[in-house]
C-alpha positions in Angstrom: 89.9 180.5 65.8 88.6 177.7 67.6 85.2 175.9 66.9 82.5 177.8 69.0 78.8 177.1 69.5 76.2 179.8 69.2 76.3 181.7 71.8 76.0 186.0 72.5 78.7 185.5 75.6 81.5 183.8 73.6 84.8 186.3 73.7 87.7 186.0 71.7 91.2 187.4 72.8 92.4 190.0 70.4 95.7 191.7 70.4 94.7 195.2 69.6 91.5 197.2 69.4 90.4 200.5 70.4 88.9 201.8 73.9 86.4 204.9 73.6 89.7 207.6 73.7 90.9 206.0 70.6 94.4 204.0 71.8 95.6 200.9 71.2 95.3 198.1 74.1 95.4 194.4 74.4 91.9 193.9 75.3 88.6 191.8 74.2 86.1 191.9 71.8 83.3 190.4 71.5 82.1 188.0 68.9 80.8 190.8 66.9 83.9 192.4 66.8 83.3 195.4 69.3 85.5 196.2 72.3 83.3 195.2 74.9 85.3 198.1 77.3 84.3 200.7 74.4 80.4 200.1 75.7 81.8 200.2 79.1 83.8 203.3 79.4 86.4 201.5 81.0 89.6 201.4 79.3 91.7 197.9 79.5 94.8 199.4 81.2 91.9 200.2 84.2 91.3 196.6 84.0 94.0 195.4 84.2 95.0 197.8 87.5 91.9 196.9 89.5 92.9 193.1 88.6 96.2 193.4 90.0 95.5 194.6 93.6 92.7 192.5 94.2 94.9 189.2 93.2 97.8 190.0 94.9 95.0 190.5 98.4 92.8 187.6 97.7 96.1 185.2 97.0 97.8 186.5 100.5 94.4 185.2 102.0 94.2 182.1 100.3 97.8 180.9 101.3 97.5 182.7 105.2 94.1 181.0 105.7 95.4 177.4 104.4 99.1 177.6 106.2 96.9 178.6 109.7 94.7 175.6 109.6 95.1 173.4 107.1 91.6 172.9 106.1 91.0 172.3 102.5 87.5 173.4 102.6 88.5 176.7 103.8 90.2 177.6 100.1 87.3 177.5 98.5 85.6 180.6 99.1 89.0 182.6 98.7 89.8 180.6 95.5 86.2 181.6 94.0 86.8 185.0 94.7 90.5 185.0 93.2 88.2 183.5 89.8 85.8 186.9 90.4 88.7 189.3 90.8 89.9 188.2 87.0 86.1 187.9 85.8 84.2 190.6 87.1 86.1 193.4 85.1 85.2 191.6 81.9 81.6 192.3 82.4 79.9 193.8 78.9 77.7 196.6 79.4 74.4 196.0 77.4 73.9 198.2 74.6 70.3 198.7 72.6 72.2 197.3 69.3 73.6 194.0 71.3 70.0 193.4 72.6 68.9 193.5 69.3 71.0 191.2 67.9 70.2 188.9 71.0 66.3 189.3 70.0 67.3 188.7 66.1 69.4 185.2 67.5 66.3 184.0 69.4 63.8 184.2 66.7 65.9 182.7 64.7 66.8 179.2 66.7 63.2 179.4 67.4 62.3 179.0 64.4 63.0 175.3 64.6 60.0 174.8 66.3 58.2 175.1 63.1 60.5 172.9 60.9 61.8 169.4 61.0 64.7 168.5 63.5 66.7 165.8 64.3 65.5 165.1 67.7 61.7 165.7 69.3 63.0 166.6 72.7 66.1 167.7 74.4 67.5 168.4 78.1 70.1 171.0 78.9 71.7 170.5 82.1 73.3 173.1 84.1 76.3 173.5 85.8 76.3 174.3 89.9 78.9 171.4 92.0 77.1 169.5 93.9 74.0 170.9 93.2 73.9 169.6 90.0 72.7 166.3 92.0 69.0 168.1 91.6 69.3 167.3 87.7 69.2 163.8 88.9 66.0 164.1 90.9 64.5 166.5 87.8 64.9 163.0 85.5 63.6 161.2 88.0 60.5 163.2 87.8 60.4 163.6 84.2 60.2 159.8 83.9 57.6 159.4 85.7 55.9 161.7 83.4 56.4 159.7 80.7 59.2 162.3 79.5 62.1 161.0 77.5 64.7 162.6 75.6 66.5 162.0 73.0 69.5 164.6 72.9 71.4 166.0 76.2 73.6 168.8 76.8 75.5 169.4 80.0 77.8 171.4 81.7 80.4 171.2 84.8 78.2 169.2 87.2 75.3 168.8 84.5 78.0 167.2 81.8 78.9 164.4 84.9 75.2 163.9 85.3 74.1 164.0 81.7 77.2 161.6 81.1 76.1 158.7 83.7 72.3 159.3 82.7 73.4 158.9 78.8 75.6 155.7 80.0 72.5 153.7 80.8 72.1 154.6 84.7 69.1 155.6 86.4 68.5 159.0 88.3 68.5 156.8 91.4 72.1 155.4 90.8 73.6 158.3 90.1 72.6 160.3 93.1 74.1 157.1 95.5 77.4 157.4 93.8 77.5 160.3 95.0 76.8 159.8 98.6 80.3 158.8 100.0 82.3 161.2 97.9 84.2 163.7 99.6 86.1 167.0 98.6 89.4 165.5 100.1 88.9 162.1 98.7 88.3 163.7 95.0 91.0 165.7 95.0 94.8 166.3 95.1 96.7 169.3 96.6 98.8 170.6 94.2 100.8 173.8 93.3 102.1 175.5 90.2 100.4 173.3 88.0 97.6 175.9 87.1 95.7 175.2 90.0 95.6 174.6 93.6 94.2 170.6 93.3 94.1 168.2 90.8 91.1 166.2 90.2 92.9 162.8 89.0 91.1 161.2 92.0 87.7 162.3 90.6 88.8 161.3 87.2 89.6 157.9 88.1 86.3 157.3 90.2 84.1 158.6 87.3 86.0 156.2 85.0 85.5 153.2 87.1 81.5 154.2 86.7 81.3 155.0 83.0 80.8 152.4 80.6 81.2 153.6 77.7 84.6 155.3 76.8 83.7 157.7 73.9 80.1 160.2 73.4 79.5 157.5 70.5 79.2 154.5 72.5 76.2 156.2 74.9 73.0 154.8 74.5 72.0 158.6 74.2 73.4 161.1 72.2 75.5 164.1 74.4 77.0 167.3 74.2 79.3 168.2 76.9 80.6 172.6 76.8 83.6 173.1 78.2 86.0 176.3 77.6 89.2 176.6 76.3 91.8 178.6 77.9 94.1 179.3 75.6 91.8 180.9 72.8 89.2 181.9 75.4 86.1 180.5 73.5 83.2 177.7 74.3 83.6 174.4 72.8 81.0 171.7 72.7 82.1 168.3 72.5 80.2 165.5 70.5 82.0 162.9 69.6 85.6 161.2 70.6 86.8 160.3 74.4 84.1 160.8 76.4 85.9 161.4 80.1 88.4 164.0 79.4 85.2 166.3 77.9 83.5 166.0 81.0 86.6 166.5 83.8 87.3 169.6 81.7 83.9 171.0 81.8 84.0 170.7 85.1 87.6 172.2 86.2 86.8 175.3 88.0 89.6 177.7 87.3 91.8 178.1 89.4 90.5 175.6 92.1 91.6 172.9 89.9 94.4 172.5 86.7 93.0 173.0 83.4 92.8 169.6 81.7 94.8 169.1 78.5 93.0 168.0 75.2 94.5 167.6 72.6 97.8 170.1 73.7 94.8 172.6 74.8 93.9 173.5 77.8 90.4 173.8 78.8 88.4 175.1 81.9 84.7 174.8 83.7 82.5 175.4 80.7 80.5 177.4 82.8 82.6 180.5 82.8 81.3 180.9 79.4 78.2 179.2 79.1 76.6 178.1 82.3 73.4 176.8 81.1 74.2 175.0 77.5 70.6 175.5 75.6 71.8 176.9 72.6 73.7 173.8 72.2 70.7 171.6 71.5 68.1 174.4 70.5 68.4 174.0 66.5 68.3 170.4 66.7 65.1 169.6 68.7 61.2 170.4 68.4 61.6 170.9 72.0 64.1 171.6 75.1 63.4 171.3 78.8 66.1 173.5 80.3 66.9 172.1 84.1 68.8 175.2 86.0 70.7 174.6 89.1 72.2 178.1 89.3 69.5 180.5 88.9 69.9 184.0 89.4 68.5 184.8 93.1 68.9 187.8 95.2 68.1 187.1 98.6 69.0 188.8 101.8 72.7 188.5 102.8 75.0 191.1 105.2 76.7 193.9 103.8 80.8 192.9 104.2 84.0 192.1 102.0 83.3 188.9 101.8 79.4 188.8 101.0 79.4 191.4 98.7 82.6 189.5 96.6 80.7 186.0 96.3 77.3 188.0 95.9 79.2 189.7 93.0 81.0 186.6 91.8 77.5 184.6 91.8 75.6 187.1 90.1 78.3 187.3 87.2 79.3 183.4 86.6 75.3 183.0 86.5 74.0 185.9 84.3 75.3 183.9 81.3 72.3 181.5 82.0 69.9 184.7 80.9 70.2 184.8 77.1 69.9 180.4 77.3 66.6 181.0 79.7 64.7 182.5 76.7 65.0 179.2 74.8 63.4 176.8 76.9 60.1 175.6 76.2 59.8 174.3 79.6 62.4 176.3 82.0 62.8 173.8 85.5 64.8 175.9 88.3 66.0 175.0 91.7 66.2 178.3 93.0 65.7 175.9 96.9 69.6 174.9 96.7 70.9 178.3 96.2 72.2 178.4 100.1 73.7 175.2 99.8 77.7 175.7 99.2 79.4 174.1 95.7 80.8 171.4 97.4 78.2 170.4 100.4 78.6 167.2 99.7 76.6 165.9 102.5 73.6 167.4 101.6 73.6 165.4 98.3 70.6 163.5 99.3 68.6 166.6 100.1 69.3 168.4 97.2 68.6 165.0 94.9 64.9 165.5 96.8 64.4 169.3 95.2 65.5 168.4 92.3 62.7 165.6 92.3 59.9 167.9 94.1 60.2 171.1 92.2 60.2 169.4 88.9 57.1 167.4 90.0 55.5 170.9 91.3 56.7 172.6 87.6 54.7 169.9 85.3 51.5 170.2 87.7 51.7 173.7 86.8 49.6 175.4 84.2 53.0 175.9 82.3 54.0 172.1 82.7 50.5 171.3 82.0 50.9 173.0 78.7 53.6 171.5 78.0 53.1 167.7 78.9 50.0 168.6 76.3 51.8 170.0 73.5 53.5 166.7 73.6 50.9 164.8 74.0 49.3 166.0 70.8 52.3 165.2 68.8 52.6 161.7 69.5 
């Protein structure tokens, strides 16, 4: 078993277990041992069938769409729904004994707040492409509150931030770095390497920015969460090289190769844990949680293609719900939701509310609170 942080949506591949009739199928359990297709009703070998068709279709429009016009933009929506097709069967049914035991974990971490920790305050950083530029404009705005922390986690986009703002850079810089970066320039097209494009490009620009080389040269401690593939489990990284950590937590499956560690490979920590809270949460007085991927239903057209990324969106984000509940102060963008993963050109606008709805959350009577629950303690 791998190392795992604390966390109610971590899944370990078994080899056997029992559905609700009582046979034996490769399938899941959860961390607590149960089948999570027992709660469902749904036995594995369904699973597995309503996987199958809906790979084979999206992959035939994935390679017709590219081979007709060559755009590289256009493979990302099919390639995010190829993701949903092997992810949206996995769903866990909630059960009164799970929510329980999600209650029970709660109390517990929060318990910290009334016992010594290592750090006073902590930022968790979300994952969301592009979007995670808003984390950018959210420490922005926390410094001008006089807000400092001494612990980050991050995730996919967050880790990238949270690994230039531990570095030493200002919110300032690292939003302009972004400002001439393109999909096509970060990427390479490749095939039958685990993934459609490679991000060495990416890599090699983010280690021509990065100062530091391993998590304990920063200036500021981090945790980086990435997953790995082969055991099917979250991983947090603290200490070592800091660069491969982050590319990994930010390798969408399937729209780009894993990245290898160590002979492992490892995916977009957000598949597992898309909002890294519980990473921090027993080691600070405090945590500001910054979310770039809030849950948000708004209007949208009833179609194949809408109702697959609606689906996809509402189940790579409901694993932010359980990490929600352990914010003291919760900051979400829920303004970028209709911008697209990779709208790169919008970088600036999206660095702006990150800045604004951050300022808007402290003047609130929530931030208010908050800002004097610290002041009080210093």
């Amino acid at each position: 078993m791998c190392s795992i942080e604390a966390s109610l949506g971590v899944v370990h591949f078994c080899r056997t277990c029992r559905t609700t009739r009582g046979r034996k199928y490769p399938s899941l359990q959860n961390r607590y041992g149960n089948c999570i297709f027992a709660n469902s009703g749904l036995g594995s070998e369904w699973a597995i069938l309503a996987f199958i068709p809906s790979l084979s279709l999206i992959l035939y429009f994935n390679i017709t769409v590219y081979m007709k016009t060559r755009n590289r933009l256009l493979l990302l929506l099919p390639i995010s729904l190829l993701f949903l097709s092997g992810g949206f069967v996995l769903l866990p049914a909630q059960t009164p004994s799970r929510e329980m035991k999600e209650k029970q974990q709660n109390k517990a971490i929060q318990k910290n707040d009334e016992q010594a920790t290592p750090y006073r305050l902590g930022i968790a950083l979300s994952g969301g492409g592009i979007k995670g530029i808003s984390h950018a404009g959210a420490l922005k705005a926390l410094e001008e509150y006089g807000i400092e922390a001494q612990i980050l986690s991050g995730v996919s986009a967050g880790a990238i931030v949270g690994a230039l703002y531990s570095d030493g850079y200002r919110p300032e810089e690292i939003a302009v770095f972004f400002d001439d970066v393109t999909f096509s320039k970060m990427t390479n097209l490749q095939l039958l390497e685990g993934g459609f494009f490679s991000m060495r490009s990416f890599e090699k620009f983010l280690s021509g920015k990065l100062r530091a080389s391993s998590f304990e040269e920063l200036p500021l401690p981090l945790r980086v969460v990435a997953t790995d593939l082969d055991k099917g489990c979250s991983v947090t990284f603290t200490s070592g090289a800091l660069l491969p950590p982050v590319i990994a937590s930010s390798s969408m499956p399937v729209l780009f190769a894993p990245k290898v560690i160590d002979g492992v490979n490892y995916v977009d920590g957000g598949v597992i844990k898309n909002f890294p809270v519980s990473t921090i949460r027993s080691d600070c007085r405090y945590v500001i949680g910054v979310n770039c991927s809030p849950m948000v239903a708004d209007d949208y057209r009833l179609n194949i293609v809408n109702v697959a990324t609606r689906a996809y969106h509402f189940m790579f984000r409901s694993n932010t719900l359980h990490d929600r509940d352990l914010c003291d102060l919760l900051i979400e963008f829920k303004d970028v939701a209709d911008y697209d993963t990779f709208d790169v050109a919008k970088s600036k606008e999206i660095f702006e509310i990150g800045y604004r709805t951050t300022i808007e959350m402290l003047e609130s009577p929530a931030g208010q609170d908050f800002l004097n629950r610290l002041k009080k303690e210093k």
